[in-house]
N, C-alpha and C positions, 0 to 999 in steps of 0.2 A: 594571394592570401596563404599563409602559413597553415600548416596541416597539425590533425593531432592523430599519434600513433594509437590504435587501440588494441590492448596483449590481453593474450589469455592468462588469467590469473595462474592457471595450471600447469603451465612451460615457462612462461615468461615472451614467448613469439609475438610476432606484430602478425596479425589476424587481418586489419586493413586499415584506413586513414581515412579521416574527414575532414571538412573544413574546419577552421577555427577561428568561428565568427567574429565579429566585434560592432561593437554598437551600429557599427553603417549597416553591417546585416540586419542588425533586430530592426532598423528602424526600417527598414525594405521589406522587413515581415510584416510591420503593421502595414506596410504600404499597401501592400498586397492583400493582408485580408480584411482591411477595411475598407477598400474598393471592391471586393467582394460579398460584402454584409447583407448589401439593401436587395441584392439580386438573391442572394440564399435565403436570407429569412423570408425573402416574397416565396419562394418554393415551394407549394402545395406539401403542407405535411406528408402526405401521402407518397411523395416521388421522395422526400428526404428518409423517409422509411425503406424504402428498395433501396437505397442506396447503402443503406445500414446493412440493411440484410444481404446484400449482393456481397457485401465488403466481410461479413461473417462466415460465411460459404466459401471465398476467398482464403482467409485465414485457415479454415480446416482443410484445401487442396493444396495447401504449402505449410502442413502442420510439419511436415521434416523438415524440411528448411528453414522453418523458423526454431524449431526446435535445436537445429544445428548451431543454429547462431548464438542462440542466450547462450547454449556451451560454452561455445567460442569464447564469448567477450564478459560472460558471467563466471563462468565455471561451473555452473548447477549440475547435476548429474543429471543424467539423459530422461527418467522417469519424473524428477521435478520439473525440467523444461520443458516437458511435453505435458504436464499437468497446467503448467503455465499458460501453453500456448490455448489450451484448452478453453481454458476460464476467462484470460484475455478476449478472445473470440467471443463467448458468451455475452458479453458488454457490449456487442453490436447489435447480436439478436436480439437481447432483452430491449434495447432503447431504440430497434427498428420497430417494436410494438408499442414503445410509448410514444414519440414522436407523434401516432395520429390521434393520443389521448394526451390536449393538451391542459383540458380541466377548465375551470371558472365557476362561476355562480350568478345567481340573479334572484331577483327577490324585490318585496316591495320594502320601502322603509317602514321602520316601525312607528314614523309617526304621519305618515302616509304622507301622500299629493306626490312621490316621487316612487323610479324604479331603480334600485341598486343594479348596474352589471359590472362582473371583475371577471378581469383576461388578465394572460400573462404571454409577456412579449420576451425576445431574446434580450438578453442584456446587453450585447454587442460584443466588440472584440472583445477577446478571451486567451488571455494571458496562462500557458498551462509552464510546470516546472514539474520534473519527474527524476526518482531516484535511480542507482543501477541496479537494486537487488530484483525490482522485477521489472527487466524494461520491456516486457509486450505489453504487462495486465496494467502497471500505471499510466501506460498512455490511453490504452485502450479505454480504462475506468474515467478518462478525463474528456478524449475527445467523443465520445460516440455520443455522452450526454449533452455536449455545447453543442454538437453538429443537429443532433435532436431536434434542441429547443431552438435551433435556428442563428446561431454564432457562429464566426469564425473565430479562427483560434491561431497563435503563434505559440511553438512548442519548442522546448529548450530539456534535449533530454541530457542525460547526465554524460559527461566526457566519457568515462568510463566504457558504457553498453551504449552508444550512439545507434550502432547498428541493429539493430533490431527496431527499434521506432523507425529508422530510415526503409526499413522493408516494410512494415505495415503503413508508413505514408504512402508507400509506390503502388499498394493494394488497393488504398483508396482512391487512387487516379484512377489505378485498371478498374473500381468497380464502377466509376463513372462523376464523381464528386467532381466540382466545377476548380477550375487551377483559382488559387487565391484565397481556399476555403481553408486548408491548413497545409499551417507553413511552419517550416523546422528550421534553428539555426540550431548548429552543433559549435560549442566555445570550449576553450581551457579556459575563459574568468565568465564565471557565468555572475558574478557582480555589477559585471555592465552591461553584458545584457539585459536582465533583467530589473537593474535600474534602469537604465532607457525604456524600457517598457511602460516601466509603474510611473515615469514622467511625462509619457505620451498621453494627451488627453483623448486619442482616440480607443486609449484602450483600458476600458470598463469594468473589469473582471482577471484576479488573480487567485489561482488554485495549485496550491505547493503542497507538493511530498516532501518529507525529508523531516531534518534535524529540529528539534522545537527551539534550539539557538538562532539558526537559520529564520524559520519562520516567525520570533519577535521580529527580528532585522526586516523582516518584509512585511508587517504588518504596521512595524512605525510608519514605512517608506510608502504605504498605501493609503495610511491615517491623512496622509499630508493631502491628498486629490480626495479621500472617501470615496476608494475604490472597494467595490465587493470584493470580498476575499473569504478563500475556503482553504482552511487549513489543516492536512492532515500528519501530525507530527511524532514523538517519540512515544515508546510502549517502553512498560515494565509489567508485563502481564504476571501476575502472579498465578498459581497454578494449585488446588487445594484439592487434597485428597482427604476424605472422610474416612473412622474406624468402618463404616459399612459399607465402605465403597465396592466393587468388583475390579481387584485389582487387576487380573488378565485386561481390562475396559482403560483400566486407568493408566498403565505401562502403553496402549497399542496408543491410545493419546496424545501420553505425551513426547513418544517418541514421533507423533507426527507435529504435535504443537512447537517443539523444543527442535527439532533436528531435520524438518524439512527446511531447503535450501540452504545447511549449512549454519540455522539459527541465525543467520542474517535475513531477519524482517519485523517489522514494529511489531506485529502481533505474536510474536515469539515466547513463549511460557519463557520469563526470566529466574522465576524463583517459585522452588518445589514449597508448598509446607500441606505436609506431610502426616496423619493423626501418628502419636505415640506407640498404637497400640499397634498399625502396621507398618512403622515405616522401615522396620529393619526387612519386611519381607518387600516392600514396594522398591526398595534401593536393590537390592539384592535379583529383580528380574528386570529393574528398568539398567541393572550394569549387566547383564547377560545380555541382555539386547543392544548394548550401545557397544559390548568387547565383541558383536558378532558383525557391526557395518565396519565396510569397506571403505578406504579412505584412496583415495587417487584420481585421476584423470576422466572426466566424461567418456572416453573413448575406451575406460578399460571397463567398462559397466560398470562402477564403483559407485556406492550408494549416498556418502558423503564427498564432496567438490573443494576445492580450494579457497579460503576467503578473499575477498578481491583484491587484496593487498597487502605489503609486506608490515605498512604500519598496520593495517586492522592484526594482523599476526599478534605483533609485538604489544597490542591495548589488551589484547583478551590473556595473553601470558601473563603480562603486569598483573593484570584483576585476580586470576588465578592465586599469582604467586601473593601476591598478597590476603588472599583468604585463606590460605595455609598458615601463613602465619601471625592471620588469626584465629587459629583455631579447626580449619575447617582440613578437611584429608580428601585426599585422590582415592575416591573408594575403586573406580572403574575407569580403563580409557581404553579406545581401540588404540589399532596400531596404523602407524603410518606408511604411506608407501615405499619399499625399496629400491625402485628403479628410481637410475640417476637420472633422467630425465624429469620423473617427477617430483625430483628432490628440489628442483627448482623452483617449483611452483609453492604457492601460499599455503601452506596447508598445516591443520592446528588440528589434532588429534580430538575425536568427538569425549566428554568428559563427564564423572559423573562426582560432585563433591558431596560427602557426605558429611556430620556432624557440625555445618556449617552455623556460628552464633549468630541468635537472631537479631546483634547489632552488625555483623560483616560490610564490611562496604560496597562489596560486590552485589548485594543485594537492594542498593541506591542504583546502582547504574544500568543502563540498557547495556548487554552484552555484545548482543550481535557476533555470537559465535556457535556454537555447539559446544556448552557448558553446562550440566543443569544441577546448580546447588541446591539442596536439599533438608530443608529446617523440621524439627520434627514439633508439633503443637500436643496441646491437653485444651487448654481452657480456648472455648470457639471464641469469646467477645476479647482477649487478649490476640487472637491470630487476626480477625477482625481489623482490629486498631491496626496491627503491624502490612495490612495486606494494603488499607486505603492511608496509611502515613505517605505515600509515595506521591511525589507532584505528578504524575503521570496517571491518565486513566483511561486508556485505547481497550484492551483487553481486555480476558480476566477466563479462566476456567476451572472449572467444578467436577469434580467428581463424586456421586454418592449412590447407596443402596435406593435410600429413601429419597424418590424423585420430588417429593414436596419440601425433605428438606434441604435439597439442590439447590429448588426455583427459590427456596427462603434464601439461603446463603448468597444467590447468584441474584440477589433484588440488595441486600444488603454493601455488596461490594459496590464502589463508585467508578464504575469502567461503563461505556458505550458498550460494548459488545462484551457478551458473555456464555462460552462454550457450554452446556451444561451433559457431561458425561457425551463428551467428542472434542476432541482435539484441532477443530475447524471451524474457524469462526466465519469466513469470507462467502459472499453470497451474491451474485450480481443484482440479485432479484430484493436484498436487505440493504438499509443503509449501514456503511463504514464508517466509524466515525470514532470520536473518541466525547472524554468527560476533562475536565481539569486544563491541564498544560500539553493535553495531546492533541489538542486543536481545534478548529472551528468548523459547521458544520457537514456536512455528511454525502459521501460518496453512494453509489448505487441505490436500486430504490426506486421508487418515486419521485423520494426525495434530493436523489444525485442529478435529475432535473431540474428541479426547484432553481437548486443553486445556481444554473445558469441565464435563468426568468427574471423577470423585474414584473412585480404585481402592477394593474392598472386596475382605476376604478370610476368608472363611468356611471353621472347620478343623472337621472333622465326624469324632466319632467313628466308628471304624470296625474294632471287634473285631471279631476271628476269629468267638466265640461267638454274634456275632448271624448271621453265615451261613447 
């Protein structure tokens, strides 16, 4: 089997190699964890909860190592990776306590002589696909809740950050998870894999990260068998500051909304708008703070990381240069690094556009950079219109004095999730999820179990006579 190199966005180095699967892999993953199913799901909730928990305890006594990795193969700067490794982990704990709270109901009918009971059973193999920007927390976010609800799963993480899902699989051997419970093919065409998957009748359940292009393609190809599918797709989170907002609140924001990881993640503040009355003072400390991060290598403490590649470089350049000349100016950008060595590396200067028109086109697309243009508004039902015009509705944050008129603003936007005066939307313990063309539903939660269940409902006779 042929290998695939995996570099550090930041040098350009080979970091290390994996396999590069191809359909006779996938189809040896369903093998494996569908000979595994009937023995896991039989598994006393109870022992699949220690396993959970055993495996999240795990995770925080190799929180450096893990954290060295996503570096590695991400580029993230060392305080997002380890914020990462953090919260990925958390996905364990949180659904090693759900796990023994699997829910139902029961009741009589309403027109009586019977008794209603509803359980919910695994849905069976479990198809997961994951992006590179965060490879501990999207596997983590995917598997902890199928192993939960009692699935096995085949995992297809991104070419890119292979390794890090490959160390939190090894975690979950060492915490005790039975061989065949989850199984990883690492591929450069993950088209066949993952077609081979959504072909297999033994495999029940498809759950995709990534691009909303990507996920039509997998939602036709799943339409075909009516396989469950959960889909979590593109952001354009829009990001709104009020005249009464607290602007110190509203800069610490969305400097984390906009510029953790490098502004490559769905829930990314895409586009500022900004009231009239402060946006020249709100531009003015969110470019003090963006000309004070440091731009370079994980390894120099540098605050901003490299984007993962040379084409993501040259897509966030283009988008730029083209909202210059429309209109829009380079009010702020830090500087780049000057060592040769990390010249090499992908790295896109963190940026701050200001008088950007609020027709630019930059403001249609998801960035996925450390860009943050900034439109300045007066009339709220005109900002309104421009904030929910977007096919996309994953995010969305608020900034305001007046917290009622936040939760008004932040009920009125069409996003799944919405910041209100905090720059963090993600929650193990909230569902993830989006509105619109950002996908189908909902990660963590409760509800991030649901998705891996199949309702039953059992009508039980229940005459008077047998009393």
């Amino acid at each position: 089997m042929t290998e695939i190199h995996v570099l550090d966005p930041a040098t350009g180095a080979v970091v290390g190699t994996v396999p590069d699967g191809d359909a006779r892999a996938a189809t040896d993953a369903v093998d494996a964890a569908h000979a595994a199913f009937d023995t896991w799901r039989a598994t006393p909730a109870r022992r699949r909860s220690e396993l959970l928990r055993r495996t999240y305890e795990l995770m925080l006594r190799d929180a450096d190592r893990l954290t060295a990795l996503i570096c590695a193969e991400n580029g993230k700067s060392e305080a997002d990776a380890r914020s990462e490794v953090i919260y990925a982990a958390e996905f364990f704990r949180w659904y090693a306590e759900e796990a023994v709270r699997p829910g139902g109901d029961y009741g009589p009918s309403p027109a009586g002589g019977t008794r209603s009971l509803v359980t919910y059973r695994p849905v069976g193999v479990a198809a997961l696909v994951t992006p590179w920007n965060f490879p501990a927390a999207m596997a983590t976010r995917k598997i902890a809740p199928a192993l939960a609800a009692g699935c096995t799963v085949v995992l297809k993480p991104a070419a890119e950050t292979p390794l890090t899902a490959l160390a939190v699989a090894d975690l979950l051997v060492e915490a005790g998870v039975p061989d065949g419970v989850v199984n990883l093919v690492t591929t450069s065409d993950p088209g066949e894999v993952v077609s081979t998957w959504l072909a297999d009748p033994r495999v029940r359940k498809i759950s995709f990260t990534g691009s909303t292009r990507i996920g039509r393609l997998l939602l036709r190809q799943a339409a075909g068998r009516v396989i469950n599918a959960s889909m979590e797709l593109g952001g354009n989170a829009p990001f709104v500051v009020t005249a009464d907002a607290d602007l110190e609140a509203a800069v610490a924001g969305a400097m984390v909304a906009k510029f953790r990881g490098g502004g490559q993640a769905c829930t990314a503040a895409n586009r500022f708008y900004v009231h009239a009355d402060v946006v020249e003072e709100f531009t003015a400390r969110l470019g003090a703070a963006v000309e004070a991060l440091t731009v370079g290598p994980a390894s120099t403490g540098a605050a901003i990381g490299p984007l993962i590649s040379r084409t993501a470089v040259d897509t966030v350049t283009a988008l730029v240069d083209r909202a210059v000349l429309q209109g829009a100016r380079i009010a702020h950008r830090s500087a780049l690094p000057a060592d040769p060595v990390a010249a090499k590396g992908t790295f896109y200067p963190p940026t701050v556009l200001a008088d950007v028109p609020p027709d630019a086109d930059i403001l249609d697309e998801e960035i996925f950079g450390p860009v943050a243009p900034i439109v300045a508004w007066t009339d709220e039902a005109a900002m309104l219109r421009a904030v929910n015009a977007s096919e996309m509705g994953l995010a969305a944050y608020v900034f305001a004095g007046d917290l009622g008129y936040a939760l008004r603003l932040g009920e009125a936007i069409e996003a799944g999730m919405v910041g209100i005066n905090r720059g963090l939307v993600s929650d193990p313990a909230a569902p993830f999820g989006g509105m619109k063309q950002s996908g189908l539903g909902r990660e963590g939660g409760r509800a991030g179990l649901q998705e891996f269940c199949e309702t039953q409902y059992l009508s039980v006779d229940w005459r008077e006579s047998l009393l």
